[in-house]
C-alpha positions in Angstrom: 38.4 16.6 -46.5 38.3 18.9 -43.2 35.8 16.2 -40.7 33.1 19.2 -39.3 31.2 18.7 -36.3 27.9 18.1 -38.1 30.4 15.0 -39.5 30.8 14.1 -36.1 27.4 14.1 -34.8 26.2 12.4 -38.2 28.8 9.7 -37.4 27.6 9.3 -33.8 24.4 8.4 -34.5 24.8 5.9 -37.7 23.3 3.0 -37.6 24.3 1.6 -41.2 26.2 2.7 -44.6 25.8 1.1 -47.3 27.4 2.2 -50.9 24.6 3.5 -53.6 21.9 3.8 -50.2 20.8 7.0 -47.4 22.3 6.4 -44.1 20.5 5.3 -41.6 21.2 7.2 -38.3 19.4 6.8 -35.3 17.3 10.5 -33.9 17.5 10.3 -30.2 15.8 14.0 -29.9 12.6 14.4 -31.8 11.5 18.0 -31.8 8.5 19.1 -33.6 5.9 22.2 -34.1 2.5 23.0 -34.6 3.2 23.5 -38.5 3.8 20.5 -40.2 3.3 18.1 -37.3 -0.8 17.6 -38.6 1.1 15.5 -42.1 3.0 13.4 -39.5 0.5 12.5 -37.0 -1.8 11.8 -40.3 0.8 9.2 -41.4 1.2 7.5 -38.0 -2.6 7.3 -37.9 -2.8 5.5 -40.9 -0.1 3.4 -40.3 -1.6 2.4 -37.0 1.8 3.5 -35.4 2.2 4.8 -32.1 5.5 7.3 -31.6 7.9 5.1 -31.0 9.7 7.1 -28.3 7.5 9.8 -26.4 10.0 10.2 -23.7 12.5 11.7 -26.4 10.3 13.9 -27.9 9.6 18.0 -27.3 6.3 20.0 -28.8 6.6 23.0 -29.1 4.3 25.8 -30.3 6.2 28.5 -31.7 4.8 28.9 -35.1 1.6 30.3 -34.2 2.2 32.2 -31.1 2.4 35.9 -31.0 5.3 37.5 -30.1 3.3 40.0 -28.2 2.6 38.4 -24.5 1.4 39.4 -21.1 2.9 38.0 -18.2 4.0 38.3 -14.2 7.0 41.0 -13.2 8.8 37.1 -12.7 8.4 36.0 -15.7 6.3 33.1 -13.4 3.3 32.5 -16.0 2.6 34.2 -19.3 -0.5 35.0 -21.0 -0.6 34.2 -25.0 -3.8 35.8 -26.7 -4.3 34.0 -30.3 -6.7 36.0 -32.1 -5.9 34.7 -35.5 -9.3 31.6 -35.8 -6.4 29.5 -38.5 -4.1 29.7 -35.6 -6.4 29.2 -32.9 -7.5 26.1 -34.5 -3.5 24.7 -35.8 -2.6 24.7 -32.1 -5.8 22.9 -30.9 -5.4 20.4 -33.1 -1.7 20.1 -32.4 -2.6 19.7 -28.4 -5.0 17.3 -29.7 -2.3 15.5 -31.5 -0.1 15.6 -28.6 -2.7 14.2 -26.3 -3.4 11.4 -28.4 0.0 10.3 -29.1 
């Protein structure tokens, strides 16, 4: 069996192997999106969890953003117009998320 990189990153970050049981391998990048984000925040709320490692983890929204912008000649600031309400509302509640977390 050829040993691939994803092999090699998998095997960086184990933690434990056990026969007849999932790896456990420890994340130390946690990138998430406005999209399914709302399911996991839910389940940390109800858990009483807090993230466990905010400084190693990057929102993004990228989901609900139009791929039409405004911006400067620089490239300095850009303007996002979300006129879709379901969208509008996905990324609030993701900042809110965010914030909270």
């Amino acid at each position: 069996m050829s040993y691939t990189m994803a092999d090699k990153i998998w095997d960086a970050h184990l933690v434990r192997r056990e026969p007849g049981r999932p790896d456990l391998i420890y994340i130390d990048l946690h990138l998430m999106h406005e999209m399914t984000s709302p399911q996991a925040f839910e389940g940390l709320r109800s858990a009483g969890r807090p993230v466990r490692r905010p400084e190693l983890t990057v929102a993004t929204e990228d989901h609900n953003v139009p791929t039409a912008m405004s911006g400067t000649p620089d490239g300095s600031s850009i303007a996002v117009d979300v006129t879709d309400p379901s969208s509008r509302a996905q990324l609030a509640a993701f900042r809110r998320n965010c914030h909270e977390f």
